[in-house]
C-alpha positions in Angstrom: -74.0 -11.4 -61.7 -73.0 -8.3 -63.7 -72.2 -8.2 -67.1 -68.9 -6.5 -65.9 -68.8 -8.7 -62.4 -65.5 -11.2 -62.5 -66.7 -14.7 -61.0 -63.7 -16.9 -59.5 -65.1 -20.6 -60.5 -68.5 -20.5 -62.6 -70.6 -23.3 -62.3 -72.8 -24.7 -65.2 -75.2 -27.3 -65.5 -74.2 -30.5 -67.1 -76.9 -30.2 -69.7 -74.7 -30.9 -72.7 -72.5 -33.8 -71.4 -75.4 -36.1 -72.9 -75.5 -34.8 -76.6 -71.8 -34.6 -76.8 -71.2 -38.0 -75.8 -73.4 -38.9 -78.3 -71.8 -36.7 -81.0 -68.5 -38.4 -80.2 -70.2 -41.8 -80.5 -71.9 -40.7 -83.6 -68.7 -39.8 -84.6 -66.7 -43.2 -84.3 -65.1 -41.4 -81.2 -64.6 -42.8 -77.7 -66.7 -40.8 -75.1 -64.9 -42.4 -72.4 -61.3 -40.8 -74.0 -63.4 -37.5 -74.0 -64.2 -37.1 -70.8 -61.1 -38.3 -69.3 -59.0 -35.6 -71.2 -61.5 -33.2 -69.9 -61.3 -35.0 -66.3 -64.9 -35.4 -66.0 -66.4 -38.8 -64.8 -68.8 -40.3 -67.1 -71.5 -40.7 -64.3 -72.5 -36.9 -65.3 -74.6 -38.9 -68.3 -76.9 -39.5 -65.8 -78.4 -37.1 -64.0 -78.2 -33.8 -66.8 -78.2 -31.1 -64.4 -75.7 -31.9 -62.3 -73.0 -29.1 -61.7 -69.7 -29.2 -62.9 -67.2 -26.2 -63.3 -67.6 -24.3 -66.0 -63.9 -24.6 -67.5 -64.7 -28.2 -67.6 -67.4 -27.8 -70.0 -65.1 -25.7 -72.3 -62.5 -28.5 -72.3 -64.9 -31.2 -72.8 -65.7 -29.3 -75.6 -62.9 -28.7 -76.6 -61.9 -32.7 -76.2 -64.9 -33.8 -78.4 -63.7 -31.4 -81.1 -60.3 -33.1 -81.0 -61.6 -36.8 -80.9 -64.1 -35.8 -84.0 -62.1 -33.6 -85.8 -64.8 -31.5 -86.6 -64.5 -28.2 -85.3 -68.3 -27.3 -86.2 -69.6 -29.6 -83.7 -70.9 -27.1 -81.0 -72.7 -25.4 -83.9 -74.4 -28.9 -84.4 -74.7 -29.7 -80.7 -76.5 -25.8 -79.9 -78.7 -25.5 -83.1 -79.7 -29.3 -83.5 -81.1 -28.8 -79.5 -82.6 -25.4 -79.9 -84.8 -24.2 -77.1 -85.6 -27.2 -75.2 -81.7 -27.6 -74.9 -82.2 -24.8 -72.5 -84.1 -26.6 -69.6 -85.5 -24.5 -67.4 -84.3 -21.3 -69.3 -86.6 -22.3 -71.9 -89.5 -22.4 -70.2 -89.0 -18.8 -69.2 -88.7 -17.7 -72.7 -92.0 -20.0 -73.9 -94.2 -17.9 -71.3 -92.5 -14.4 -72.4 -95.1 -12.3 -74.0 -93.2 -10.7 -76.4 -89.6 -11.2 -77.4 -87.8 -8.4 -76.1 -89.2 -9.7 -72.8 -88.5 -13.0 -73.1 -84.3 -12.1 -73.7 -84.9 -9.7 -70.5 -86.0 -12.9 -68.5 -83.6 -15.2 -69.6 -80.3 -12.3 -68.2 -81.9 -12.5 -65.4 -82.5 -16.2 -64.5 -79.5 -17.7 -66.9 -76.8 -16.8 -63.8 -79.3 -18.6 -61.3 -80.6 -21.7 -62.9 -78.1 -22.4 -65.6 -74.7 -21.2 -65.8 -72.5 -18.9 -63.5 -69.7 -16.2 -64.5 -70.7 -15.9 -68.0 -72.9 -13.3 -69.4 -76.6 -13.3 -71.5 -78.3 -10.5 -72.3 -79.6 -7.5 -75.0 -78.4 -4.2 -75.8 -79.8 -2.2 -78.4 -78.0 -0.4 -80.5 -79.6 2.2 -82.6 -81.9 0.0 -85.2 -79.9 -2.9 -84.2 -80.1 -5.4 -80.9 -77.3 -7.3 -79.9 -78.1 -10.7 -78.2 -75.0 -11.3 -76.7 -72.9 -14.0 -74.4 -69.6 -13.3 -72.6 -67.9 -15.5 -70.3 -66.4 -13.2 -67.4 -64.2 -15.8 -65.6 -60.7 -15.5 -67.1 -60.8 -19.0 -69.7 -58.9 -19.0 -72.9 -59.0 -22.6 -73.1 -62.5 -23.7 -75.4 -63.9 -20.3 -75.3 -64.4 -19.7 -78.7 -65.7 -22.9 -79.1 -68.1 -22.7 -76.1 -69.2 -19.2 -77.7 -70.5 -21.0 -80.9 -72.3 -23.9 -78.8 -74.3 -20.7 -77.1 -74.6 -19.1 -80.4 -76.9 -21.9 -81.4 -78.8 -21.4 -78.4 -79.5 -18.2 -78.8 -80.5 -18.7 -82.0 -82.9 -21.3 -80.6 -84.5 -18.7 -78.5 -84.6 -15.7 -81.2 -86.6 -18.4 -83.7 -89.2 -19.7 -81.2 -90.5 -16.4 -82.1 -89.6 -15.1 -85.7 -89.9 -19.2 -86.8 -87.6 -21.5 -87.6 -86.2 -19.8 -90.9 -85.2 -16.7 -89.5 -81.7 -15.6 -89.9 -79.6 -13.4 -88.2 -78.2 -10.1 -89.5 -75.0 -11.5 -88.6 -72.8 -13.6 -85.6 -70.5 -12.5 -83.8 -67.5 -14.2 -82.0 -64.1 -13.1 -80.1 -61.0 -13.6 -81.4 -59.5 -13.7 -84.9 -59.9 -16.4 -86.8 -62.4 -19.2 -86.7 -61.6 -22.9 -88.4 -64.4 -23.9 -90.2 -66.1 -21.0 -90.4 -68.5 -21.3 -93.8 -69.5 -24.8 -92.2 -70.3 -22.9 -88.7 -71.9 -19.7 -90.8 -74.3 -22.3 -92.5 -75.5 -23.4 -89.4 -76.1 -20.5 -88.0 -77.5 -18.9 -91.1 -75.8 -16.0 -91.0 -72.2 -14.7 -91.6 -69.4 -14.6 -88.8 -67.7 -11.4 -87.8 -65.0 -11.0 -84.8 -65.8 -8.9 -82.3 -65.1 -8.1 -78.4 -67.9 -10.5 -77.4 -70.1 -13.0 -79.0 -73.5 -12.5 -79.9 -76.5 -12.0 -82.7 -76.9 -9.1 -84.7 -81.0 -8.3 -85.4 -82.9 -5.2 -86.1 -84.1 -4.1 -82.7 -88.1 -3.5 -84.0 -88.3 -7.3 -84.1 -87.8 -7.3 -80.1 -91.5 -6.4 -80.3 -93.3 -9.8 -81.8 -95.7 -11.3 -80.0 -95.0 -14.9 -78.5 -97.5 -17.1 -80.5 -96.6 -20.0 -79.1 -97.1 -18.9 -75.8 -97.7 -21.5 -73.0 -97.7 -21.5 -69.2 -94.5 -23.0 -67.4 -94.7 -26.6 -67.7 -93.3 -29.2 -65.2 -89.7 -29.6 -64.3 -87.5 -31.3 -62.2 -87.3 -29.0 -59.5 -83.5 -29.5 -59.5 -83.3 -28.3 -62.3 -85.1 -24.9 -61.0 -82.7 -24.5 -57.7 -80.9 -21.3 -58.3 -76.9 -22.5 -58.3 -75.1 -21.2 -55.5 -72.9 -18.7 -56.4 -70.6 -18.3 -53.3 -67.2 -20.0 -52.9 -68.0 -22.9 -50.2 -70.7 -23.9 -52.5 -68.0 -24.4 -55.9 -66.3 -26.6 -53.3 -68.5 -28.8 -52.6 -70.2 -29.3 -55.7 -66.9 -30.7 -56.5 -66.6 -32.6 -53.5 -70.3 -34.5 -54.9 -69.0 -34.9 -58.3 -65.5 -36.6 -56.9 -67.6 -39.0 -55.0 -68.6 -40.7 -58.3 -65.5 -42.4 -58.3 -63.2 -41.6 -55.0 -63.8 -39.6 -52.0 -62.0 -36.6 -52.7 -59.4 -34.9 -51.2 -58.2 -31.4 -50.3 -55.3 -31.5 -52.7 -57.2 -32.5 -55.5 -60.2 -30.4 -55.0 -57.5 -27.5 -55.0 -55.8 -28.7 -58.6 -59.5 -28.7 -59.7 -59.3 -25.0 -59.0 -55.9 -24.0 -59.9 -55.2 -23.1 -56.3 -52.7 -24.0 -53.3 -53.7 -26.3 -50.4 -53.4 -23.0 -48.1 -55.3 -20.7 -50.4 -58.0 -23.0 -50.9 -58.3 -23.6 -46.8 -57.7 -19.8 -46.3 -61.0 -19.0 -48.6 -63.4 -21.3 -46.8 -62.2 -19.5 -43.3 -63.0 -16.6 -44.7 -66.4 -17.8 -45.3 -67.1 -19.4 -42.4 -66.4 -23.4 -43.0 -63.8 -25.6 -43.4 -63.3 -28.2 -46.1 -63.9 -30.9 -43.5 -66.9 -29.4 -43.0 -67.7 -29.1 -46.5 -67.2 -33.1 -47.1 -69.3 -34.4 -44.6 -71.9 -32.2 -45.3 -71.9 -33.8 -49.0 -70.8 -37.3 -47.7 -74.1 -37.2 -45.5 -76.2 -36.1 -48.3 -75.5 -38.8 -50.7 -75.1 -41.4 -47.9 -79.0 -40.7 -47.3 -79.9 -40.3 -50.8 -78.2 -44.0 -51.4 -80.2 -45.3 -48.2 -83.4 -43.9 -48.9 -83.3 -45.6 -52.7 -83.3 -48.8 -51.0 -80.8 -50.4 -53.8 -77.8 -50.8 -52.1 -76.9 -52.6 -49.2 -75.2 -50.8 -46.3 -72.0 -52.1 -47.2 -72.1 -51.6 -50.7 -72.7 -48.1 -50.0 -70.0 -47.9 -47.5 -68.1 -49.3 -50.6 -69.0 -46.4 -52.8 -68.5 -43.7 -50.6 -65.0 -44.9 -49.6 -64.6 -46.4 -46.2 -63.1 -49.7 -46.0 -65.6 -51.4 -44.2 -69.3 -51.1 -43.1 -68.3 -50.5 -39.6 -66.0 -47.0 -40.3 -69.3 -45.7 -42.4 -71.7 -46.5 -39.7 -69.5 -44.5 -36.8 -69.4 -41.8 -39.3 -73.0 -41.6 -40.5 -73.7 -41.8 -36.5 -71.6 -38.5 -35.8 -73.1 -37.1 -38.7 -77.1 -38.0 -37.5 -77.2 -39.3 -34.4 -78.5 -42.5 -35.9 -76.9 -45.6 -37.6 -77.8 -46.1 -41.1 -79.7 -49.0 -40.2 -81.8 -47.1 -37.6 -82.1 -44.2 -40.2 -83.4 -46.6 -43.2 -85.8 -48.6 -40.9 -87.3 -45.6 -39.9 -87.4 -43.9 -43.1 -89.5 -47.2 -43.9 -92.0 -46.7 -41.7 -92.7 -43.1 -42.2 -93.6 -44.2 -45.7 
């Protein structure tokens, strides 16, 4: 995606749901409150790259800030994480050979493997270089605060090179004012200005340092390494999967999720080719054989947790959906093994 490209619903990886949780905790907060103000089920603890919508993430943040009462907490989320906070992005930047390389890689994979309708990348400036994040879907809600929480990541990826004392010629964030900010500013180690999109200030000749610390890729969960879809049908039923953690969702809901009508909402999938119907047992199917082939579960139990009433409703359906019952499927999934 283009720095100037406008994304309809970015998607992000769940990657910070963990730490803030734990911050909130930490904090004598409930994490449970938290996420139910943002509307997020705690079941994203679990698997950390899961996707969620990326205005979610901003009001989670936002949430934890109000439960805690500290506005410097993405500061201390971002820079207490550093690199490795990054996932896969940080392995890019670990192979890089030289800095200025590395902050080339990660504009280009950040909008595959990470996060959607939000903007990473350099520009120099004369002596300067501007490491910089935008997010390009319209969001006012938590976007200041979600600008600091990247801050600190960037910051993690400038130091892996210069070393853990460097410090920035100066941060930069949108708006106007900023609570907190010589809390935030000594986190960051650098002073706060305002400006028309957040970033790090640093003289451009240090784009040039070698990586010392280079390694090769090392292993990682090759979900984590799936580029995110970026098209509309596949928002949808990302959060079709993530309703499933705690009722089948509907098409109503799905369409509060994204601020739009019923109509719209069916009218957009036409236009790409599906239907939300489609779209559901697509995802239903998917996580009715990911639950079978884990073996935990009985079949009606995971009737149970994918919403039908009673073992016999799921089995029609998984048959329409396979052309096999679910017992048929999990026998022969044992014996392929």
């Amino acid at each position: 995606m283009s720095e100037q490209g406008l994304a309809t619903h970015g998607l992000t990886r769940a990657r910070t749901m963990g730490p803030v949780a734990e911050a909130v905790r930490a904090a004598g907060g409930s994490p449970a409150r938290v996420f139910g103000r943002a509307g997020i089920p705690l079941t994203l603890l679990d698997p950390p790259d899961r996707l969620i919508l990326l205005r979610d993430q901003l009001g989670l943040i936002e949430a934890a800030i109000r439960e805690t009462g500290d506005p410097a907490l993405p500061a201390r989320l971002s820079t207490r994480a550093g690199i490795a906070g990054l996932g896969p992005i940080g392995v890019q930047v670990r192979n890089a050979e030289t800095l200025g390389a590395a902050l080339a890689r990660v504009e280009v994979v950040t909008p595959l493997l990470l996060q959607t309708a939000t903007w990473t990348g350099l520009r120099r400036q004369g002596a300067e270089a501007f490491y910089g994040y935008a997010i390009t879907e319209r969001i006012e809600r938590g976007r200041q605060a979600n600008e600091i929480l990247a801050l600190g990541y960037l910051l993690g990826t400038v130091r892996h090179f210069l070393g853990s004392s460097w410090r920035p010629m100066r941060a930069v964030v949108t708006g106007a004012s900023l609570t907190r900010r010589p809390e935030i500013e000594a986190l960051l180690g650098s002073e706060i200005a305002f400006g028309s999109r957040a970033g790090l200030v640093l003289p451009a000749h240090l784009l040039d340092t070698p990586n010392r610390n280079r390694c090769d890729p090392a292993s990682t969960d090759p979900a984590a390494e799936e580029p995110i879809g970026d098209d509309f049908a596949a928002c949808v039923a990302h959060l079709i999967a993530l309703g499933l953690d705690e009722a089948r969702p509907s098409l109503d809901g799905i369409a509060r999720r994204l601020g739009l009508s019923r109509r719209t909402l069916q009218r957009r999938l036409e236009a790409g080719g599906t239907c939300y119907a489609d779209l559901q047992n697509r995802v239903m199917a998917g996580r009715a054989r990911s639950l079978l082939a884990a073996g935990t579960f009985s079949i009606g139990r995971i009737a149970c947790e994918l919403g039908y009433a009673d073992p016999a409703h799921f089995t029609r359906a998984f048959l329409a959906w396979t052309g096999v019952t679910p017992r048929q499927w999990r026998r022969a999934l044992g014996a392929g093994r």
